[in-house]
N, C-alpha and C positions, 0 to 999 in steps of 0.2 A: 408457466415456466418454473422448472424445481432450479434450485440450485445445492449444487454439493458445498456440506458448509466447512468451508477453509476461510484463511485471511489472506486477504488482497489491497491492493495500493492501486491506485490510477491515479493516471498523469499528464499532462499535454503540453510538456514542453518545447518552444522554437527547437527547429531542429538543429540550432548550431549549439544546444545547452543539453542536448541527449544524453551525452555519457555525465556530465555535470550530473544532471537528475536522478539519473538511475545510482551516483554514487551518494548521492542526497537519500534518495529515500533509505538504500542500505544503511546509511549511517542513523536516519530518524530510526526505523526499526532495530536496528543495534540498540538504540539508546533505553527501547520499551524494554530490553532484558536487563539491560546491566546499571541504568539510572532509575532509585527513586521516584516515583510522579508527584508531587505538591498536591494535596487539599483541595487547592485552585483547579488544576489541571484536572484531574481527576473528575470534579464536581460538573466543569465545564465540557469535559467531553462525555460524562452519563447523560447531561441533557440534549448535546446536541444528539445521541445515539435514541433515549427517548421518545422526542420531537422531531427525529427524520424518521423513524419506524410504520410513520402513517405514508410516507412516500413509497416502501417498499410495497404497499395494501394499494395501490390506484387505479389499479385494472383487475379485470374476474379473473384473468389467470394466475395474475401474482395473487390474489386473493386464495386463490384454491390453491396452489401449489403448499403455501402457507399453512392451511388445513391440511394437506395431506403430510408436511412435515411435526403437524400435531400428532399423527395419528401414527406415523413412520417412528418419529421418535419418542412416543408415549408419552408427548408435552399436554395433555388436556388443559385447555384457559392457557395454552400459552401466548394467541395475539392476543387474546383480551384483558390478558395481564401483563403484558410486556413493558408497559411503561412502570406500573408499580412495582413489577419484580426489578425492574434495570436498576430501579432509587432502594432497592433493598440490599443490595450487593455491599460486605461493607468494602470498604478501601483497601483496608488490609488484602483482601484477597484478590485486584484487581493485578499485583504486581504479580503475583504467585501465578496466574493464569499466562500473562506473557513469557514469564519465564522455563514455566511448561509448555507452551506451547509455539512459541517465536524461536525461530530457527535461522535467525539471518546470514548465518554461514552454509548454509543449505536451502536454496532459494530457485524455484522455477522462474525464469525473466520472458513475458511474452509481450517484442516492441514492433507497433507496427510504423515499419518506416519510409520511405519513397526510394533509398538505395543501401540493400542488404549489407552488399559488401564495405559499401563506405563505410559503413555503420562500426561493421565488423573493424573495420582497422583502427575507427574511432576508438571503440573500446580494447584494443590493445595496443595503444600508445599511451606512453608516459605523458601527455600533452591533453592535457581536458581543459576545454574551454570553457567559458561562462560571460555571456554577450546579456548583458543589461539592456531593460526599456531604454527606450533615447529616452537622457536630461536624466537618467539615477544615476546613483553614483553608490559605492560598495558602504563606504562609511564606515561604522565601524562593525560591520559584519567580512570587511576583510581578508581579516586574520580568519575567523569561522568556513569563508571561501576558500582560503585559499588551503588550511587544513582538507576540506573535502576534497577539494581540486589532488592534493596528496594521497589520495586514499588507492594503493594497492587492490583493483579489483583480482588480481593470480588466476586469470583468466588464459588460459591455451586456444590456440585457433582452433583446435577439435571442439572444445568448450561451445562454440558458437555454431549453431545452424541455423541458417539461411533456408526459406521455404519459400515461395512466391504465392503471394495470391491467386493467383490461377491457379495452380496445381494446387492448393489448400484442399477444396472441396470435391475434387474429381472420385 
């Protein structure tokens, strides 16, 4: 299986915290263009990108596909280097790449949900919820809640299409 290489987010929130998450992840991806990352951060997310690269190699197709985007994008030794190249990247240029490339005001959203249109109204009401495990409580991520809960998606109902899984694949 190839994949075309873009950036992607997945998600699996309750369905009563849909439009919550979707204005959560906007806002994380906002933060990759316009904040800073820490040393910390940074460090920690080259390793976990590192040390999950072996999960993307687990099967012969993922394994060839792999290969053929060596060969597509004229990467020679790119799996067999990809952890050592990933810990060579410096830091400095790690912001540089989101901000060339992170467009979160220009964003394709593909949610699969059990009712389109609900969905649809959800996300153009002023009224975003956010329904906690039972026995949490917000704390002092509150104020950060309720900030995102605030978040102006400027979303028109044309903005929104509704496709059914049945007719997906016809």
């Amino acid at each position: 299986v190839r994949n075309d290489q873009y950036f992607q987010m997945w998600t699996y929130p309750k369905e009563t915290n849909f439009e919550f998450c979707i204005k959560l992840m906007l806002e994380e991806m906002t933060k990759l263009t316009t904040t800073p990352l820490t040393a910390e951060e940074i460090d920690r997310t080259k390793d976990y990108v590192a040390n999950n690269f072996a999960f993307l190699m687990e099967t012969p197709d993922r394994q060839l596909g792999m290969r053929l985007d060596e060969k597509w994008y004229k990467l020679p030794e790119f799996v067999d280097k990809f952890k050592h190249n990933i810990n060579r990247v410096p830091r400095s240029e790690l912001q540089t790449v989101a901000l060339d490339n992170l467009h979160p005001q220009s964003v394709l959203i593909v949610a699969v949900v059990s009712n389109g249109e609900q969905a649809k109204q959800e996300l153009l009401s002023l009224d975003t919820k956010l329904e906690l495990p039972s026995g949490s409580e917000e704390g002092e991520l509150k104020s950060i809640n309720d900030e995102i809960k605030g978040l102006d998606l400027k979303l028109l109902p044309e903005d929104i299409v509704i496709v059914k899984a049945s007719e997906l694949f016809k």
